[in-house]
Backbone as JSON Lines, residues from 0, in Angstrom:
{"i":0,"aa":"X","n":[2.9,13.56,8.3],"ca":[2.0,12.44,8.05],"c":[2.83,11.21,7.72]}
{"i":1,"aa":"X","n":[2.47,9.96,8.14],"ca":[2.97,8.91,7.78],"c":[3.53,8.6,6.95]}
{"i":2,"aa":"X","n":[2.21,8.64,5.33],"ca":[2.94,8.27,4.68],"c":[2.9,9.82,3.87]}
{"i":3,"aa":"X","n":[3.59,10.45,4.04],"ca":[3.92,11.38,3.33],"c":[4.87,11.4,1.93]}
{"i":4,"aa":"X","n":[5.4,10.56,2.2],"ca":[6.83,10.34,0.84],"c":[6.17,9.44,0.4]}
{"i":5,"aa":"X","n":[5.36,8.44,0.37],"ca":[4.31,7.84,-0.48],"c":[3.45,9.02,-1.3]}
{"i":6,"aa":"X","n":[2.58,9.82,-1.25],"ca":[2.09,10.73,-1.4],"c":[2.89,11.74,-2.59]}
{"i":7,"aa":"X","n":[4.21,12.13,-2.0],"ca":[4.7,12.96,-2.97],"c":[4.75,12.15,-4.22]}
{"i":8,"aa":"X","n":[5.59,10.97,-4.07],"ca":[6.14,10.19,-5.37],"c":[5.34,9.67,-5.87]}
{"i":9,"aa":"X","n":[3.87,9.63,-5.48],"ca":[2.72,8.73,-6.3],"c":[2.34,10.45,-7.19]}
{"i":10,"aa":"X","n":[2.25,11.6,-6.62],"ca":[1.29,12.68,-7.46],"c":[2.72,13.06,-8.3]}
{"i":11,"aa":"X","n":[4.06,12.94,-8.23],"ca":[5.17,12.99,-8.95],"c":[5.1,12.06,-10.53]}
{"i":12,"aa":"X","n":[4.64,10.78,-9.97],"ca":[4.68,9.79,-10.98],"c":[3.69,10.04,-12.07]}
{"i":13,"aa":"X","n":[2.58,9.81,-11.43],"ca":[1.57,10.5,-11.99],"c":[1.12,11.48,-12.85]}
{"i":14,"aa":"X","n":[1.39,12.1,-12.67],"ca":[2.26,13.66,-13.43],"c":[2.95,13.34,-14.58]}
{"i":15,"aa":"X","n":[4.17,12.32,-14.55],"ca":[5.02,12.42,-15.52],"c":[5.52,10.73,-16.23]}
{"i":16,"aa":"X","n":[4.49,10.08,-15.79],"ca":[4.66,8.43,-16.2],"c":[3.38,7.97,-17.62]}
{"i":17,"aa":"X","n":[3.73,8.64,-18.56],"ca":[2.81,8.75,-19.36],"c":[3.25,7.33,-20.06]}
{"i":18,"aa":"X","n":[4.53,7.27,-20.53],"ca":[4.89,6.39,-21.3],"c":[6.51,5.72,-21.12]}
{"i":19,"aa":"X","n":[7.05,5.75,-19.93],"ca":[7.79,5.6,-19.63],"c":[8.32,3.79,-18.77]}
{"i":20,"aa":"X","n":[9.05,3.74,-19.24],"ca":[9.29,1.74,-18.7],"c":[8.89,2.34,-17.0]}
{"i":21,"aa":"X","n":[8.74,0.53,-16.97],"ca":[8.72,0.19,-15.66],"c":[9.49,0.98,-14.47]}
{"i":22,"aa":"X","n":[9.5,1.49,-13.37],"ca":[10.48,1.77,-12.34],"c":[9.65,1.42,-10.93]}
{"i":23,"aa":"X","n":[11.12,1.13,-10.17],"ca":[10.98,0.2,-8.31],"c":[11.91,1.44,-7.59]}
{"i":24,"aa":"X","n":[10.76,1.62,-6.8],"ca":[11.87,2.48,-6.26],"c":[11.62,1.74,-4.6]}
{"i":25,"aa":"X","n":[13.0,1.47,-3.91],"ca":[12.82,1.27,-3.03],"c":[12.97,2.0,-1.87]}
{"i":26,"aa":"X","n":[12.03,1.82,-0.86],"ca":[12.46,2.49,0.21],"c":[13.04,2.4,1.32]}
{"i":27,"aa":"X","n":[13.84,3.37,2.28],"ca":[14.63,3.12,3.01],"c":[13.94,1.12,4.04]}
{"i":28,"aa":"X","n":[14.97,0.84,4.09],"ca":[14.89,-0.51,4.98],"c":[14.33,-0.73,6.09]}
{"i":29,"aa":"X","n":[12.99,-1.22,6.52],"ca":[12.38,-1.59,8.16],"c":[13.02,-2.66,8.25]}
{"i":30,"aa":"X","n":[13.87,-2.17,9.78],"ca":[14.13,-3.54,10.3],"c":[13.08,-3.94,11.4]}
{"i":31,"aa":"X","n":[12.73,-5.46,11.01],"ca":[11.5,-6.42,11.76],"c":[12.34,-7.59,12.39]}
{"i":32,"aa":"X","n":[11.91,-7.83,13.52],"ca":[12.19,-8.9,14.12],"c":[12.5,-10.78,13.45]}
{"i":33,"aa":"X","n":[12.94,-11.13,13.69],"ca":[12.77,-12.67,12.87],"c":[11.27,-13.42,13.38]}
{"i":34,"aa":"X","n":[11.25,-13.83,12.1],"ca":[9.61,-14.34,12.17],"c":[9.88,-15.88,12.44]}
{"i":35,"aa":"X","n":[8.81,-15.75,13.04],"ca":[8.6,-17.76,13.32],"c":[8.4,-18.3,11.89]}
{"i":36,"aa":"X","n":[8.31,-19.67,12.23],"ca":[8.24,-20.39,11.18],"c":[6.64,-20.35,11.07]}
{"i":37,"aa":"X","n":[5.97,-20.75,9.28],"ca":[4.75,-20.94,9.37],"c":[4.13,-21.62,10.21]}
{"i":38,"aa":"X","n":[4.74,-23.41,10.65],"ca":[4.02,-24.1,11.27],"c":[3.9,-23.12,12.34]}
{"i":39,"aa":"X","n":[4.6,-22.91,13.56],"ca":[4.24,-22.17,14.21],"c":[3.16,-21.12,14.33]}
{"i":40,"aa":"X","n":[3.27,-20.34,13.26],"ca":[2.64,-18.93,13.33],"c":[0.89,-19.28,12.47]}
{"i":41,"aa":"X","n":[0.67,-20.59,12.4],"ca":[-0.44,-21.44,11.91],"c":[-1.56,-20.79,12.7]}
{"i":42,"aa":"X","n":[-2.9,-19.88,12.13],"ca":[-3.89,-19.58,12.99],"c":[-3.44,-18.23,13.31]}
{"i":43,"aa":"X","n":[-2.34,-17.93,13.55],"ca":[-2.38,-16.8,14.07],"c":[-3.0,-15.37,13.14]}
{"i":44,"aa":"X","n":[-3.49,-14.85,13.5],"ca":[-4.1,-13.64,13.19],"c":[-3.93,-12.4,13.59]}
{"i":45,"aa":"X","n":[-4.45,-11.09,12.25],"ca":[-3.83,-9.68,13.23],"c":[-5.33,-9.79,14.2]}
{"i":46,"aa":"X","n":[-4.9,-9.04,15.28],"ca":[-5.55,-8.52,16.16],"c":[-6.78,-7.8,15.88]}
{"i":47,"aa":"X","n":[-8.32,-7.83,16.62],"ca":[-9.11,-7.27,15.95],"c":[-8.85,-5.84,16.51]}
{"i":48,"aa":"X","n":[-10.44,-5.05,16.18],"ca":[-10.07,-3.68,16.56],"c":[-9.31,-2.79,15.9]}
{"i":49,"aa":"X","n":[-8.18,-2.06,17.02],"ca":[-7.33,-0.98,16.63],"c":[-6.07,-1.88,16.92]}
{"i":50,"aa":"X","n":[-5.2,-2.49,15.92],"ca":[-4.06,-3.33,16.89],"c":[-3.05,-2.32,16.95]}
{"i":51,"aa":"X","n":[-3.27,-0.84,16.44],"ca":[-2.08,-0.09,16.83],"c":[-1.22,-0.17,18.18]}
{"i":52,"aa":"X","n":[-1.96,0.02,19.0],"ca":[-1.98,-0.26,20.34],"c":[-1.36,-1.38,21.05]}
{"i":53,"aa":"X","n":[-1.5,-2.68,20.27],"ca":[-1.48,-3.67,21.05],"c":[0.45,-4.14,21.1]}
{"i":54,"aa":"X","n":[0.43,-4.76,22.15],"ca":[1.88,-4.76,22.37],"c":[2.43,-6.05,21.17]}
{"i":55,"aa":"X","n":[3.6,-5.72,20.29],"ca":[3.71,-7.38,19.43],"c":[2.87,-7.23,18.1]}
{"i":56,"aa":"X","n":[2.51,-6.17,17.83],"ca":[1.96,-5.9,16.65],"c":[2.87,-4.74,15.48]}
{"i":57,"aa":"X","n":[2.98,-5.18,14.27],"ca":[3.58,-3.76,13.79],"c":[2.78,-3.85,12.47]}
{"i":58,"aa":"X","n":[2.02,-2.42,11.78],"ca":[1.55,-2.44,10.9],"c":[2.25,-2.88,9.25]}
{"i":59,"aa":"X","n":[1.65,-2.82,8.34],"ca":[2.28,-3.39,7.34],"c":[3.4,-1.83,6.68]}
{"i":60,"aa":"X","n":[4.33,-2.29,6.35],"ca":[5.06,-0.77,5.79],"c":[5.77,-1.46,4.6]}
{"i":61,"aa":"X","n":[5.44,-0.25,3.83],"ca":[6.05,-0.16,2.76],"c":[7.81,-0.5,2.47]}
{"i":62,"aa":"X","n":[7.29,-1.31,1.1],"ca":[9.18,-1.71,1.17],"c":[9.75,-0.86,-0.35]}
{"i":63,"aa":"X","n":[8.14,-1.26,-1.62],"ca":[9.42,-0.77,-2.8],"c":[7.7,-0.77,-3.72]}
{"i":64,"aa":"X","n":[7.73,0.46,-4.28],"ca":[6.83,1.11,-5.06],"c":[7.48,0.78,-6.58]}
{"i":65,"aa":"X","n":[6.33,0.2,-7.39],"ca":[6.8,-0.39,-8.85],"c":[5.66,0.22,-9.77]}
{"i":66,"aa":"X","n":[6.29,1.17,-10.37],"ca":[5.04,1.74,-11.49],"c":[4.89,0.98,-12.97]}
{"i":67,"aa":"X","n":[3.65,0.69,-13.1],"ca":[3.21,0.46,-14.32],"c":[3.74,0.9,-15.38]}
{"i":68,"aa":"X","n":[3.77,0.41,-16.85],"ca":[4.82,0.69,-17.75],"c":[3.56,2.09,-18.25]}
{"i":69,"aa":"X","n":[3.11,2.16,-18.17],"ca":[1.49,3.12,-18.44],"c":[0.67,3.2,-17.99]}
{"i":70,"aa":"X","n":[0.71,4.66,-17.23],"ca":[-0.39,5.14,-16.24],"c":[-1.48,5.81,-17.17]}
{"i":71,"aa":"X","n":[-2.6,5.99,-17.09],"ca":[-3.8,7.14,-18.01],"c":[-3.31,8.24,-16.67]}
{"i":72,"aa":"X","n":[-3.89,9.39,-17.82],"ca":[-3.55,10.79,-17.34],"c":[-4.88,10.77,-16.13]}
{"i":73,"aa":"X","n":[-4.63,12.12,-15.39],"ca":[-5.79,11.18,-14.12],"c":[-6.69,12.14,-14.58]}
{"i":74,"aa":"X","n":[-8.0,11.52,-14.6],"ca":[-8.79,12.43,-14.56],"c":[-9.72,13.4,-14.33]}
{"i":75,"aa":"X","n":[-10.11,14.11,-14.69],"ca":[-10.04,15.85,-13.81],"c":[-10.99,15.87,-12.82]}
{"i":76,"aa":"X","n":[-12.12,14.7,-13.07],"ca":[-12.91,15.01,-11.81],"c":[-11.8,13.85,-10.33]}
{"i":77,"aa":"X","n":[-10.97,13.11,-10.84],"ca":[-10.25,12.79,-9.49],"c":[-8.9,13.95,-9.31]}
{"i":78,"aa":"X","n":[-9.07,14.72,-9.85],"ca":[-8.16,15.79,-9.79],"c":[-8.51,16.46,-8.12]}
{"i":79,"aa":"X","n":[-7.22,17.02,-7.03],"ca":[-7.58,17.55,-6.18],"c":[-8.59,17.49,-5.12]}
{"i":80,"aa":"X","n":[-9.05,16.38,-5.12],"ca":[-10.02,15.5,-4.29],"c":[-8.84,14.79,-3.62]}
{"i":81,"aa":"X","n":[-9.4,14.68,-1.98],"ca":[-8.73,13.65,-1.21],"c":[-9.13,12.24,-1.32]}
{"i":82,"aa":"X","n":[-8.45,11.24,-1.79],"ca":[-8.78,10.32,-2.03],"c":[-7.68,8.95,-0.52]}
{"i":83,"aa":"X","n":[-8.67,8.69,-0.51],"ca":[-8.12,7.43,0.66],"c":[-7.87,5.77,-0.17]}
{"i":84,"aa":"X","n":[-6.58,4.88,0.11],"ca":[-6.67,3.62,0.07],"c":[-6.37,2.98,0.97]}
{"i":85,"aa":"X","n":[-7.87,1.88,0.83],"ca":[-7.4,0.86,2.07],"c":[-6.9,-0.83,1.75]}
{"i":86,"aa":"X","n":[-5.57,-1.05,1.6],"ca":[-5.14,-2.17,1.5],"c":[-4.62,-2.77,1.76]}
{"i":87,"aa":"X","n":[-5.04,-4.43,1.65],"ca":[-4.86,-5.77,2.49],"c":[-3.51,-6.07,2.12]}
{"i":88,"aa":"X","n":[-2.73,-5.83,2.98],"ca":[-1.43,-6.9,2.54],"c":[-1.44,-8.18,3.21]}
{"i":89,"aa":"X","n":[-1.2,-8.98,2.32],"ca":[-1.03,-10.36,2.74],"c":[0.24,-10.82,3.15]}
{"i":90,"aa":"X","n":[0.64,-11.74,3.95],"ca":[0.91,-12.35,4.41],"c":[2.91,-12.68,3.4]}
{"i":91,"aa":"X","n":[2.97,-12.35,2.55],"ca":[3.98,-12.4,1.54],"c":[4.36,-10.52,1.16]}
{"i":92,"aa":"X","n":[3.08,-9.92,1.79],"ca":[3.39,-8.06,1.39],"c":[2.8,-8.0,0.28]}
{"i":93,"aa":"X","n":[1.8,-8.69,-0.65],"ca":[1.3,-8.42,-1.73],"c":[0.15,-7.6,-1.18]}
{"i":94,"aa":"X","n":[-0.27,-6.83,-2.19],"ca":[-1.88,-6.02,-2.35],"c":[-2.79,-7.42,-2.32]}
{"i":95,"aa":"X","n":[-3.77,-7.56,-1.82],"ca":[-4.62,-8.62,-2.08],"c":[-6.1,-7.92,-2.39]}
{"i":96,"aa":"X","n":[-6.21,-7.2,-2.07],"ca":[-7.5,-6.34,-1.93],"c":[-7.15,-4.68,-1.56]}
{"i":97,"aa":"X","n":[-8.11,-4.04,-2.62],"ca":[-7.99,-2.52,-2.48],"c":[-9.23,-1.7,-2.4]}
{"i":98,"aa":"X","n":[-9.27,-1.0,-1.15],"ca":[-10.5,0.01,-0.94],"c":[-10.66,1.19,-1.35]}
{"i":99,"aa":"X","n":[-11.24,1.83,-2.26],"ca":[-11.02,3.14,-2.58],"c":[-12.0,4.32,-2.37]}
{"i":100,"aa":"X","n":[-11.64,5.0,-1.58],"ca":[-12.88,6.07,-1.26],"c":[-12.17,7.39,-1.95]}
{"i":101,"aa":"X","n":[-13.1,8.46,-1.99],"ca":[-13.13,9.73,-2.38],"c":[-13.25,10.21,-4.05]}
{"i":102,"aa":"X","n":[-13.07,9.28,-4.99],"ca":[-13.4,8.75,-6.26],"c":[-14.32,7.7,-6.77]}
{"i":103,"aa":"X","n":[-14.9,7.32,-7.45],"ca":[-16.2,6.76,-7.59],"c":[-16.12,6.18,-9.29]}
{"i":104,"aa":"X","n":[-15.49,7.08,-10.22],"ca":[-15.84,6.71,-11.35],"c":[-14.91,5.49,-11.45]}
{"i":105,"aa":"X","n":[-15.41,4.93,-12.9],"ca":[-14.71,3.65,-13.08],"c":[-13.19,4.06,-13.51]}
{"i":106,"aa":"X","n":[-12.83,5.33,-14.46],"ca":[-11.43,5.47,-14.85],"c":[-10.71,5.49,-14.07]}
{"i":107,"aa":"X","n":[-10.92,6.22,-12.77],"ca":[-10.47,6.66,-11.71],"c":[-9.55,5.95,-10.89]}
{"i":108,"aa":"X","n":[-10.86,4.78,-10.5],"ca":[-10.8,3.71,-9.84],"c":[-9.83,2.79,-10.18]}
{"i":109,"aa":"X","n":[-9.85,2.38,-11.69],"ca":[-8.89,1.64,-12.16],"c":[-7.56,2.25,-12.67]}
{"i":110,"aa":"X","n":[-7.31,3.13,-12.44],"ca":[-5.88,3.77,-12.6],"c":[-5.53,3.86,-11.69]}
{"i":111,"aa":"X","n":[-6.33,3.87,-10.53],"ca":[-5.72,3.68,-8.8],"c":[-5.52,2.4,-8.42]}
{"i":112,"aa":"X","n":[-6.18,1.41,-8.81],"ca":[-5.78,-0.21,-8.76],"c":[-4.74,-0.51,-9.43]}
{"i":113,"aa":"X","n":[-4.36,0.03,-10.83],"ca":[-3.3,-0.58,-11.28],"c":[-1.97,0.11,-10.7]}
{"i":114,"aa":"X","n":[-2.22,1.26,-10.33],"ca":[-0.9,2.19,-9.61],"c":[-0.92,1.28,-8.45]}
{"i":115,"aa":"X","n":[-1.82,0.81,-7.59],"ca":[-1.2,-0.07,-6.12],"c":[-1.14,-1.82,-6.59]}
{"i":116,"aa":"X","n":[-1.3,-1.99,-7.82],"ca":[-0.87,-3.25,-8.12],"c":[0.82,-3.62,-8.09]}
{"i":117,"aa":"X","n":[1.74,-2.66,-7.93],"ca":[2.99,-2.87,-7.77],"c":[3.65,-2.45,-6.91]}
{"i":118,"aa":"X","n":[2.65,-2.03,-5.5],"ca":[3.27,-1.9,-4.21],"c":[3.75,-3.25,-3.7]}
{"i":119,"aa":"X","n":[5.06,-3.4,-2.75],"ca":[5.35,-4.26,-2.06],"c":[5.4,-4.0,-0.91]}
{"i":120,"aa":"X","n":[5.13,-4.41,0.38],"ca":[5.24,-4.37,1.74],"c":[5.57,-4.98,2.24]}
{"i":121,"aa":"X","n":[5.98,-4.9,3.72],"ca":[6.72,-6.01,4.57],"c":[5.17,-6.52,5.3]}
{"i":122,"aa":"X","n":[5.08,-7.34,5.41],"ca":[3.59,-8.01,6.26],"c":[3.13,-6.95,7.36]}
{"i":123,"aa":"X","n":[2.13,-7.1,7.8],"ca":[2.1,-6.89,9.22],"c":[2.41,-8.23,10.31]}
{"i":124,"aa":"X","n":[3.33,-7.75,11.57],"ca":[3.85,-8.79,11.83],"c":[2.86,-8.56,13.2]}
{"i":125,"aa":"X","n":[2.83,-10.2,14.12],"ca":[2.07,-9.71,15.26],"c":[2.28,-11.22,16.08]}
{"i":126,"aa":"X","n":[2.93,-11.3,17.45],"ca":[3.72,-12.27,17.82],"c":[4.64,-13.15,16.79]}
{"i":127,"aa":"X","n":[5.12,-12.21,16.57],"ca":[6.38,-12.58,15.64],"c":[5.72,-13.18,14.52]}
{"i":128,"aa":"X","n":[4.99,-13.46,14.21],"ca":[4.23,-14.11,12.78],"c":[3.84,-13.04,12.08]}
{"i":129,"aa":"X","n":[4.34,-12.8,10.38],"ca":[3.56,-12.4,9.52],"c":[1.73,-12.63,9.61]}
{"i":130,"aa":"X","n":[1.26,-11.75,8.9],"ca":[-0.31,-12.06,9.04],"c":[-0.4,-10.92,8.39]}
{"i":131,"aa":"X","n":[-1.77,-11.09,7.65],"ca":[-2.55,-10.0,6.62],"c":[-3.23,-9.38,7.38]}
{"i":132,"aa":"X","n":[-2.73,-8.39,6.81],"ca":[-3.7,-7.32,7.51],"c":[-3.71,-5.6,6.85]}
{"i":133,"aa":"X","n":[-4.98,-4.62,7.17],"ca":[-5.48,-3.69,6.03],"c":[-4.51,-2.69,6.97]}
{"i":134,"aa":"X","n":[-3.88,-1.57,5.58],"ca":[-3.24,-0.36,5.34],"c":[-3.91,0.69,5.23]}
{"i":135,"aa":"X","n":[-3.59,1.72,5.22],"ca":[-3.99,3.18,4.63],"c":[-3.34,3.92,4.25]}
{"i":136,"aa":"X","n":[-3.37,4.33,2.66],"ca":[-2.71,5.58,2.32],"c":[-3.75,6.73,1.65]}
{"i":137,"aa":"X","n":[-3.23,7.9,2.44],"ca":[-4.02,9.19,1.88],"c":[-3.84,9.67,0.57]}
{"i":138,"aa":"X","n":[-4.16,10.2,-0.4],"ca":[-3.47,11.2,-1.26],"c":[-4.46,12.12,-2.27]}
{"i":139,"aa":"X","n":[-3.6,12.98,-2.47],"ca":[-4.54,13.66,-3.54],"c":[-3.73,13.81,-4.81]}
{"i":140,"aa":"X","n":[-4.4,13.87,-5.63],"ca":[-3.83,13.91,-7.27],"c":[-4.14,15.41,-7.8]}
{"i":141,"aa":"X","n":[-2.8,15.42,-8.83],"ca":[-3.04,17.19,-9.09],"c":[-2.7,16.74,-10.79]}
């Protein structure tokens, strides 16, 4: 699976980031093409649809995972449930927006927002221009 090493090190952290400082862990290096300049890349947009496909498109990927100085322990009803996130990286690789399915409660929810509040990504790029555009990561919590 894709993101599989996302997956391990988030139910790793999780597990054992009760009270522990800050940590970045980065991941191995995507090399991306050189991007145009903004003026240029002005208007441009990702692709609608599926842009997997489309030629000149590359999805957004992960650069460097930053955990919160304090995670809450997860709790038991998001325990072992597949849980999906869908998020917007913008245009700089920030989280801008986060979708969360397979969990519902509010604790849940917000211990999963603040865990992807310190993802960084490389944009999604698409005729050589950065542009925002939505991610997916799977995972389940134990």
């Amino acid at each position: 699976m894709k993101h599989e090493r996302w997956m391990i090190a988030i139910i790793g952290v999780i597990a054992a980031c009760a009270s522990q400082p800050a940590q970045s862990k980065a991941l191995p290096e995507t090399v991306r093409p050189p991007l145009r300049s903004a003026q240029e890349c002005e208007g441009v947009r990702a692709p609608p649809g599926d842009p997997k496909t489309i030629a000149g498109y590359e999805q957004p990927q992960e650069s460097r995972m930053v955990m919160p100085t304090r995670l809450e322990t997860v709790p038991a009803r998001a325990r072992n449930v597949p849980i999906t996130l869908r998020l917007r990286v913008n245009t700089q690789g920030k989280v801008d927006s986060t979708v969360i399915t397979g969990v519902s409660d509010s604790a849940s929810v917000r211990m999963l927002r603040k865990l992807v509040s310190g993802y960084e990504f490389l944009p999604a790029v698409y005729q050589q221009c950065a542009v925002a555009d939505w991610t997916e990561l799977q995972m389940t919590l134990h």
